[in-house]
C-alpha positions in Angstrom: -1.9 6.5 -4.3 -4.3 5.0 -7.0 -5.9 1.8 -7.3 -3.3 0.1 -8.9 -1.6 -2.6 -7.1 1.7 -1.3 -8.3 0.7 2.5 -7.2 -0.2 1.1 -3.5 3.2 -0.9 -3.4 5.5 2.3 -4.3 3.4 4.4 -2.3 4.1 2.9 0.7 7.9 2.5 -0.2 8.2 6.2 -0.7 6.4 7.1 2.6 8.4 4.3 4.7 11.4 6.3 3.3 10.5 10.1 3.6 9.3 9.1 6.8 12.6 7.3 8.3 14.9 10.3 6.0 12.6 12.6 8.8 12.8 10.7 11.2 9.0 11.2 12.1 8.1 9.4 15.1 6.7 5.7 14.9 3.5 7.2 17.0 3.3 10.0 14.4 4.0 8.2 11.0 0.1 7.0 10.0 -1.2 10.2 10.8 1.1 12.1 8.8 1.0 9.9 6.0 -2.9 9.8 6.1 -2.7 13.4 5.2 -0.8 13.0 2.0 -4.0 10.9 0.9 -6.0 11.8 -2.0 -9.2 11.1 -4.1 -11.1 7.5 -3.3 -8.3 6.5 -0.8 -8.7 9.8 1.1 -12.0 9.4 1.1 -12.0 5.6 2.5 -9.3 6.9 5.0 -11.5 9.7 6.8 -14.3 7.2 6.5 -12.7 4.6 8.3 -11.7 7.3 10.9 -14.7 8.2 11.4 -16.0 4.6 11.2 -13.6 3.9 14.4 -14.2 6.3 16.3 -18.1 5.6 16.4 -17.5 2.5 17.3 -14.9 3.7 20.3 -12.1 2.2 18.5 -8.9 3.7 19.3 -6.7 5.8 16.6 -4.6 3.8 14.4 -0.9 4.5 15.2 0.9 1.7 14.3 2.0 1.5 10.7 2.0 -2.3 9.9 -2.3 -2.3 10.8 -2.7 0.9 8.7 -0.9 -1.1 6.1 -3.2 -4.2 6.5 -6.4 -2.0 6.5 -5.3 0.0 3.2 -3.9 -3.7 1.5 -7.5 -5.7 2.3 -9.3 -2.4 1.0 -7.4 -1.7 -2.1 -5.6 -4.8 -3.3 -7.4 -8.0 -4.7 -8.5 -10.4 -1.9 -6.1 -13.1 -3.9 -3.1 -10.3 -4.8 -0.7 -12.7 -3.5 -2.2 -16.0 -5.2 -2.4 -13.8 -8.4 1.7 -13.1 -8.9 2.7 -16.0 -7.5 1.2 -17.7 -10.4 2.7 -14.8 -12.7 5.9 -15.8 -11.2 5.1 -19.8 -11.9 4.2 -19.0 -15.4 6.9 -16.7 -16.6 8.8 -17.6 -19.0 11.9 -15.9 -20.5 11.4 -16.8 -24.1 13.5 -15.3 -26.5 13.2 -11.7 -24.7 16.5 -9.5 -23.6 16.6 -9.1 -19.7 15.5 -5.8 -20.1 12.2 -6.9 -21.6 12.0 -9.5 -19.5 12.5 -7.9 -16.3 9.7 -5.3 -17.5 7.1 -8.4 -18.1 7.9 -9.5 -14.7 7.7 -5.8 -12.6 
């Protein structure tokens, strides 16, 4: 996963998948995806690890919090704000549905 907002957004799709298609354990499923991490987000993830358990923080195991702690660290504060004016403001023009579908994704 990159720093991309589109990166972070099929990244988690693809791991929500593989880990259902494996049917990993909901207890299980952060941990296992944390070791598919790589580069700056690795990094952040085994600092915020280590972060928690200085503070006697328990493990993250559930998904959705992993999910919120990886979204406020790598997405714009204002992601959401941001395309939903991009939606508000597109416009088909003369473009085919093709190129406008790939304006819009």
């Amino acid at each position: 996963m990159g720093s991309e907002p589109d990166e972070y957004f099929d990244w988690i799709a693809t791991v929500k998948e593989v880990l259902k298609f494996k049917q990993v354990p909901k207890d299980r499923r952060v941990s296992l995806a944390a070791t598919r991490l790589r580069g700056c987000v690795g990094a952040w993830c085994q600092q915020l690890k280590l972060a928690r358990n200085m503070q006697g923080k328990p493990k993250i195991v559930a998904s959705e919090k992993m999910k919120k702690h990886i979204r406020v660290a790598f997405l714009p504060h204002n992601y959401d704000r941001l395309m939903f004016q991009c939606l508000q403001n597109l416009k088909q023009r003369n473009l085919s549905i093709d190129d406008y579908t790939s304006d819009f994704y």
